[in-house]
ROSE-4610 file (N, C-alpha, C; in Angstrom, 1 decimal, always signed):
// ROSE-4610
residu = [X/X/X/X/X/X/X/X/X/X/X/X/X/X/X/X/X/X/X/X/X/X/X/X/X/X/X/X/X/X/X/X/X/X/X/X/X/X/X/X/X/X/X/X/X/X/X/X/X/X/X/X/X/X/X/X/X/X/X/X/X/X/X/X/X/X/X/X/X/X/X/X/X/X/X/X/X/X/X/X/X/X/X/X/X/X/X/X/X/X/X/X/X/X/X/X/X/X/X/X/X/X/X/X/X/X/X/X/X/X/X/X/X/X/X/X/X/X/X/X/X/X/X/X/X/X/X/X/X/X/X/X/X/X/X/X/X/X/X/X/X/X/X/X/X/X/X/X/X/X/X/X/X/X/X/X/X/X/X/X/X/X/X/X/X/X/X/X/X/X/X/X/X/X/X/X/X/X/X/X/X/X/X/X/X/X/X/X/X/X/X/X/X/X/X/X/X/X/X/X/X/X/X/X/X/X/X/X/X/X/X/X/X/X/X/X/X/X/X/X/X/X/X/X/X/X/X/X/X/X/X/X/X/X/X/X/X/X/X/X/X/X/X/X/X/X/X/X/X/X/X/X/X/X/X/X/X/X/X/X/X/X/X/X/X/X/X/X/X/X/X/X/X/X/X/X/X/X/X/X/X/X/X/X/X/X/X/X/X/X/X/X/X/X/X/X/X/X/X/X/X/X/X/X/X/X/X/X/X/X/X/X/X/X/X/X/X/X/X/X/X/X/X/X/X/X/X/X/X/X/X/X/X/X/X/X/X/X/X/X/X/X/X/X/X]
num = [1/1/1/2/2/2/3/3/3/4/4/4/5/5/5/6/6/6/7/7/7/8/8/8/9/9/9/10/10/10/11/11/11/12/12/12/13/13/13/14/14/14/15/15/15/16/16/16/17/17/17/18/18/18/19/19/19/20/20/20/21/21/21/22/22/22/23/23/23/24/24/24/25/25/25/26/26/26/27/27/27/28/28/28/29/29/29/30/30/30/31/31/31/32/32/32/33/33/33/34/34/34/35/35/35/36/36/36/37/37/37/38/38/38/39/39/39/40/40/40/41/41/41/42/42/42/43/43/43/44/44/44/45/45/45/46/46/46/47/47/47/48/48/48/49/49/49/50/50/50/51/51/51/52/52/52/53/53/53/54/54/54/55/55/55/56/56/56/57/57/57/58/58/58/59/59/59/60/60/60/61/61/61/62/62/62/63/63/63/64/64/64/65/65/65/66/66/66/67/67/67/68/68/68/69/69/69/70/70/70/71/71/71/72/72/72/73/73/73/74/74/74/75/75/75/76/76/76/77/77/77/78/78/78/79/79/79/80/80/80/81/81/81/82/82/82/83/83/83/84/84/84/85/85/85/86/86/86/87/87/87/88/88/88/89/89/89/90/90/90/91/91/91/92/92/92/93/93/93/94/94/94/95/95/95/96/96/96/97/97/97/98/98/98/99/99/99/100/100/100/101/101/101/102/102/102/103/103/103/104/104/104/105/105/105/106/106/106/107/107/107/108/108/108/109/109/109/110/110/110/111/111/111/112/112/112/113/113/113/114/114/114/115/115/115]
x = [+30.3/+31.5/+31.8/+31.1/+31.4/+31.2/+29.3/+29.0/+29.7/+30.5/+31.0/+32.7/+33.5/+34.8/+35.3/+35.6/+35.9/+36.8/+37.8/+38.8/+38.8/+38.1/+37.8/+36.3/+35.8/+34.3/+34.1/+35.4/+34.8/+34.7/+35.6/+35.7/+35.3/+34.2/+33.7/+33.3/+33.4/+32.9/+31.7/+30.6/+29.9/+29.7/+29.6/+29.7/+28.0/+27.0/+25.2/+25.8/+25.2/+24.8/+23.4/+23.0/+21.4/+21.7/+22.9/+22.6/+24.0/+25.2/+26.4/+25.9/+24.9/+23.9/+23.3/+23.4/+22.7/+23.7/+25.0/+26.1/+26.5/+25.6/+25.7/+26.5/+27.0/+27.7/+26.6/+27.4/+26.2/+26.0/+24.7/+24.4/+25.1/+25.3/+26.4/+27.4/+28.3/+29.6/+29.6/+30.9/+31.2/+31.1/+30.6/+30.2/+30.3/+31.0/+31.4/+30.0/+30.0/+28.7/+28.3/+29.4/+28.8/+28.4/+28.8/+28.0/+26.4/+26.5/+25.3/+24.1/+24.7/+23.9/+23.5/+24.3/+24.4/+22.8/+22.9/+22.1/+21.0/+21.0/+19.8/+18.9/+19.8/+19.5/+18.8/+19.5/+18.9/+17.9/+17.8/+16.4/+15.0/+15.6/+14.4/+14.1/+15.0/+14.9/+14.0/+14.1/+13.0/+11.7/+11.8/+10.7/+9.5/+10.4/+9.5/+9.2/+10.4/+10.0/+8.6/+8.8/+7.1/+6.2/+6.7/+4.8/+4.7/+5.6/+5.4/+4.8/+5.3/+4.6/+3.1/+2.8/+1.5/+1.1/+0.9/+0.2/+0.3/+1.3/+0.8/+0.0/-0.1/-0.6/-2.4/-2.6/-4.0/-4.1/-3.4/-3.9/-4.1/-3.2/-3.7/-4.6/-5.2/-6.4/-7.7/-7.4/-8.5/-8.9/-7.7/-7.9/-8.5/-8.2/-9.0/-10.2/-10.4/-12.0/-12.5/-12.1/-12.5/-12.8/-11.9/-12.1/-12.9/-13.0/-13.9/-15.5/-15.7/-16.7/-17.3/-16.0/-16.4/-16.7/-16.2/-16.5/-18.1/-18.6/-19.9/-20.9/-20.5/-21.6/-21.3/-20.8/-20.3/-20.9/-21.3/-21.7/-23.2/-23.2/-25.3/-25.5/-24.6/-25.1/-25.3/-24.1/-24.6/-26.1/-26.2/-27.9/-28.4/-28.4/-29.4/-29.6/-28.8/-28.6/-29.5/-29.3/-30.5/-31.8/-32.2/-33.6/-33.8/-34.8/-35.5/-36.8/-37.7/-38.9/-39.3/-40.4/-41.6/-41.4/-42.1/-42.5/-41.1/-39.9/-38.7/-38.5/-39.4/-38.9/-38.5/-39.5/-39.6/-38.4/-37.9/-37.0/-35.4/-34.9/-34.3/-33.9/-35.4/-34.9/-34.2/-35.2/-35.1/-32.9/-32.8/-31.5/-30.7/-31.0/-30.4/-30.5/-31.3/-31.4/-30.8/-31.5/-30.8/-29.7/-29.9/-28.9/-27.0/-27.2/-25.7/-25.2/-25.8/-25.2/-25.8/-26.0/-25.5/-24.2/-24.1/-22.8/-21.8/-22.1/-20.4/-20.4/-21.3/-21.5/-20.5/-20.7/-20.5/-18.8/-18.4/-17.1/-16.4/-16.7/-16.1/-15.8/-16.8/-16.4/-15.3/-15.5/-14.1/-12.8/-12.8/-11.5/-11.2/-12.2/-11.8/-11.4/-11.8/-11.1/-10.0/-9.4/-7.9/-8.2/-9.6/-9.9/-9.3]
y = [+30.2/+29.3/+28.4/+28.6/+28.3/+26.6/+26.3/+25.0/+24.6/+24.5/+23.8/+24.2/+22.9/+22.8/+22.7/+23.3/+22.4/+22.3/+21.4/+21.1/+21.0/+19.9/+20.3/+19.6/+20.0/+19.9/+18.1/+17.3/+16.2/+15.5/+16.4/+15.6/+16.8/+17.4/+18.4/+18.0/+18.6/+18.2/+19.3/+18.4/+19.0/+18.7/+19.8/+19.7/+19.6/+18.6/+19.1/+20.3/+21.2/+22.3/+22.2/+20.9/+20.5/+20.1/+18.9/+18.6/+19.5/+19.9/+20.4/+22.1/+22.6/+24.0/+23.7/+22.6/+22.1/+21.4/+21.5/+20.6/+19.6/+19.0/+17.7/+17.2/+16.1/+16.1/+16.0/+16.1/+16.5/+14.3/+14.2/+12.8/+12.6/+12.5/+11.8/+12.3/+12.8/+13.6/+14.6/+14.3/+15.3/+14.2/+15.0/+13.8/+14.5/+14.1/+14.5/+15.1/+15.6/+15.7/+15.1/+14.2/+12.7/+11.6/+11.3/+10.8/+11.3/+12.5/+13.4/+12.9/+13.0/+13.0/+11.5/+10.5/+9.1/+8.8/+9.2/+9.2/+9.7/+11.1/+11.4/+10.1/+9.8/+9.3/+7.9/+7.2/+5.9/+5.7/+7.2/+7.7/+7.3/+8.1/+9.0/+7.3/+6.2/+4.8/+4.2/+4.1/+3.8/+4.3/+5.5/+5.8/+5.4/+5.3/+4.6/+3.5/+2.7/+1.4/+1.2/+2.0/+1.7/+2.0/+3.3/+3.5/+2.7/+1.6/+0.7/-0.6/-1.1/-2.1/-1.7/-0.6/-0.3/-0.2/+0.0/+0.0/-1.4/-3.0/-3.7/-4.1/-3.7/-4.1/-4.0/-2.6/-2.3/-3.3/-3.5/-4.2/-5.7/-6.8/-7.9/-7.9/-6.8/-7.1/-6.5/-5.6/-5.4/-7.1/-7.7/-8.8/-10.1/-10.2/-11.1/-11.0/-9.2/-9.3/-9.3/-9.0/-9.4/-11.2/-11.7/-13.0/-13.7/-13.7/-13.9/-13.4/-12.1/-11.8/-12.9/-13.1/-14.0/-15.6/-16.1/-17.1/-17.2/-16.3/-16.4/-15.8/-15.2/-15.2/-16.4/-17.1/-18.4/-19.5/-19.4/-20.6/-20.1/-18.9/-18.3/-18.7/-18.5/-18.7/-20.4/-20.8/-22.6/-22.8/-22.5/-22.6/-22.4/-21.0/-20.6/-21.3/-22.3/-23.0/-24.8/-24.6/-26.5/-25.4/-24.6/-24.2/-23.1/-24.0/-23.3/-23.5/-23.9/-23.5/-22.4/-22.3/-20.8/-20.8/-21.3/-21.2/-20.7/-21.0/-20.6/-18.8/-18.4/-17.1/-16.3/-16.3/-15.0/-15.3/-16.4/-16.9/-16.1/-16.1/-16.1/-15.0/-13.6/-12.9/-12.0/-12.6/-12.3/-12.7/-13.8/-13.9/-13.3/-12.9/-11.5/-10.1/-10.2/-8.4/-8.7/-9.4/-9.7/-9.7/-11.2/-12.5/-11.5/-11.6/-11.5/-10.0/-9.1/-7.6/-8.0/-8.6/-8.2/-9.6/-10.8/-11.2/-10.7/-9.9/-8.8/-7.9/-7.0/-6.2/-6.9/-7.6/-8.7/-9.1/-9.6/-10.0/-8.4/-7.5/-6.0/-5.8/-5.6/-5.4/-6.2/-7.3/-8.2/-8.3/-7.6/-7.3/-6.0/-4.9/-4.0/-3.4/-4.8/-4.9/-5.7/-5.6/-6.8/-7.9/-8.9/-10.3/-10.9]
z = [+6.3/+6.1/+7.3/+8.4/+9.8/+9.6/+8.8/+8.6/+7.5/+6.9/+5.8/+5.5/+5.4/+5.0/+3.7/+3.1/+1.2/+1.4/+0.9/+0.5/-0.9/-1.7/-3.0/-3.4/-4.3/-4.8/-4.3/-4.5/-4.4/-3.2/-1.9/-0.9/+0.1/-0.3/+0.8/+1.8/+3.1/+4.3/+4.5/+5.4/+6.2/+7.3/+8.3/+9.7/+9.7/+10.3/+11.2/+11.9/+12.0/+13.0/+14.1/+13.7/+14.6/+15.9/+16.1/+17.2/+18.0/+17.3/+18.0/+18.3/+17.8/+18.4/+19.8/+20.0/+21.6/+22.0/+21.8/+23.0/+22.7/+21.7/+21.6/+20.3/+20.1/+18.8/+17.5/+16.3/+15.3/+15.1/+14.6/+14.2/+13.4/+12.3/+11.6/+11.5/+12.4/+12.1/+11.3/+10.5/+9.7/+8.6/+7.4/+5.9/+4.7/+4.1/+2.6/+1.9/+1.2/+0.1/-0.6/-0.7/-1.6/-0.8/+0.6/+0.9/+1.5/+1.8/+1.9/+0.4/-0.3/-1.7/-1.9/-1.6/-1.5/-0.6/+0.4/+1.6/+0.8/+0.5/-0.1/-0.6/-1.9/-2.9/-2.5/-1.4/-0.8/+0.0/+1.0/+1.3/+0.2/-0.8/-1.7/-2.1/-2.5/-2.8/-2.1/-0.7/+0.8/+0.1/+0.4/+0.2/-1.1/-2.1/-3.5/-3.2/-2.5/-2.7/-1.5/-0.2/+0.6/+0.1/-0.7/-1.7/-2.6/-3.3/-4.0/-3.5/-2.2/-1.0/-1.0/-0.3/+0.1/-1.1/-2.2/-3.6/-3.7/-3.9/-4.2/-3.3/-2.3/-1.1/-1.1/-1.9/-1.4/-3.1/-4.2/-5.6/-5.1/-4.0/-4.0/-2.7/-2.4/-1.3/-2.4/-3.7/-4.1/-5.2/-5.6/-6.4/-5.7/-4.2/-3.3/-2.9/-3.3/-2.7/-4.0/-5.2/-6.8/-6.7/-6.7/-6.6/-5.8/-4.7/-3.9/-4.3/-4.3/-4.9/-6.2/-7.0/-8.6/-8.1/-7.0/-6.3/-6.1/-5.5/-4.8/-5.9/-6.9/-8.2/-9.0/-9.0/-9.9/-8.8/-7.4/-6.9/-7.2/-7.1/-7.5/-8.8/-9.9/-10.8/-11.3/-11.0/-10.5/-10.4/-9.2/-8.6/-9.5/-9.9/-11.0/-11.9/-12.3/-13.6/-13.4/-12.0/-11.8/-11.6/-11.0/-11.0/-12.4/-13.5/-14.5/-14.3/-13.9/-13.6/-13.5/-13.8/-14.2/-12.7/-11.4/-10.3/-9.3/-9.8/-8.9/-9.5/-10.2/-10.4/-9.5/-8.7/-7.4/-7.0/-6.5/-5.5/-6.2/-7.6/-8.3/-8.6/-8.8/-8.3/-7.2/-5.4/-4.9/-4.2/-5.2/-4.8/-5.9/-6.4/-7.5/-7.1/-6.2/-5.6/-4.6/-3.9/-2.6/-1.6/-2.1/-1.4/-1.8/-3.5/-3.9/-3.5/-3.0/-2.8/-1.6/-0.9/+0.4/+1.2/+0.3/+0.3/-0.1/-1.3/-1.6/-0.3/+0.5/+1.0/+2.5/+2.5/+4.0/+3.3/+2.2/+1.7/+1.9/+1.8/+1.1/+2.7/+3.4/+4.7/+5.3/+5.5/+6.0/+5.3/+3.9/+3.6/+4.1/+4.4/+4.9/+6.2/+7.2/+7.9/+8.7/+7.4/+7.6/+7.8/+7.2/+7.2/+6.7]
């Protein structure tokens, strides 16, 4: 009963015991339960809303390195589209296995690291 005052359910006091156990006064005084619960509640709010930041956060770095990626198969496929010759084959593949996974590979990395 030492930590806690009631007067009545709606205007309860609470004394911290954290910091007035070491001398010091408690951090927020003495605070009703409602504002206690208040606090809670705006806390737990913070909190959603940063895991909501960092989520849209990692979705428009994954849609820039999407885009970008669709950038650089849309300029290969361009190309692909003036060279139809029998004789350009090799080359066509070789920028099909090649060339384009290791430009995503090179784009994936520099968004990975904060480019």
């Amino acid at each position: 009963m030492s930590g806690s005052l009631y007067r009545s359910p709606s205007t309860a006091l609470y004394k911290s015991p954290s910091m007035s156990a070491f001398g010091g006064p408690a951090p927020f005084g003495s605070m009703s339960v409602a504002d206690l619960g208040s606090l809670t509640r705006l806390e737990d709010k913070i909190r959603l809303l940063q895991e909501d930041l960092e989520s849209e956060r990692e979705l428009r770095n994954r849609v820039s390195q999407n885009f970008t990626s669709l950038k650089i198969r849309n300029i290969c496929f361009d190309f692909l589209k003036t060279i139809d010759t029998p004789k350009h084959t090799i080359h066509i593949y070789y920028l099909i296995t090649v060339f384009l996974p290791a430009i995503s590979a090179v784009v994936g990395s520099f968004y990975q690291h904060g480019g």
